[in-house]
N, C-alpha and C positions, 0 to 999 in steps of 0.2 A: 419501504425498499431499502435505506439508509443504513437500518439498525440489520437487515439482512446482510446487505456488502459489508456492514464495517466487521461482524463476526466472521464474516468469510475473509477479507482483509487481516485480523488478526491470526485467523487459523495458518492462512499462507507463509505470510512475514514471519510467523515464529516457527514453524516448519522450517523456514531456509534458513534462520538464524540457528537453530540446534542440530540441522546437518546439514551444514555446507558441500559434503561431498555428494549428499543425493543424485542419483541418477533423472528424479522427479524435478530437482530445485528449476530447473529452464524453463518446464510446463505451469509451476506457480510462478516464476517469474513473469510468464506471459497473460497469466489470468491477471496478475498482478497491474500488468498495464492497459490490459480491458477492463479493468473496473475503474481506472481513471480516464479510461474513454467515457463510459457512462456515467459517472458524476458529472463528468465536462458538457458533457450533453444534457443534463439533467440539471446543471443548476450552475455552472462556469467556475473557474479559477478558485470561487468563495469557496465553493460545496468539497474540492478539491483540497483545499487549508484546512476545511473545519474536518473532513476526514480521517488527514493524515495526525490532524494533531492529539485526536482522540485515542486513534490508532498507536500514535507514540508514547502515550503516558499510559497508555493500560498493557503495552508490551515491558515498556522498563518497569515500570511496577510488578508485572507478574512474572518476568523469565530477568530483571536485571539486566536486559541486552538494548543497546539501540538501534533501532531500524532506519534513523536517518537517511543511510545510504539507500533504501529502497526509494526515496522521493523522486528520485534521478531517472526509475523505470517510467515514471510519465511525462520527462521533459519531449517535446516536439506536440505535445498533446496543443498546448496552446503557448503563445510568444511569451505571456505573460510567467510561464509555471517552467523557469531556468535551476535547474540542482547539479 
């Protein structure tokens, strides 16, 4: 399931990094923070870290962009995960 979100996770993230103006970006922003519901659910804060950080070295590597800023779509998820 992991290796399924994290693809669908990069597909999202570099969609809203290469058109900001999309009419779409809100609808991946909100898949965006359902998929950090169910890592949360699925495995806590950890599963959460080791997601995004895969997620952030295979975005700057491929598009040169940082998705940093997307970490933020899943704070409230748990006390522990503040962006």
């Amino acid at each position: 399931m992991d290796a399924m979100l994290e693809e669908e996770m990069i597909d999202l993230i570099t969609f809203c990094l290469q058109n900001p103006n999309s009419t779409e970006r809100e609808s991946k922003k909100s898949r965006i923070s359902q998929i950090g519901s169910e890592l949360y659910s699925d495995g806590g804060v950890d599963a959460m870290e080791n997601m995004f950080f895969v997620i952030q070295n295979r975005i700057i590597e491929e598009i040169g962009k940082d998705p940093k800023s997307f970490r933020a779509l899943w704070n409230g998820i748990s006390q522990e995960w503040k962006y």
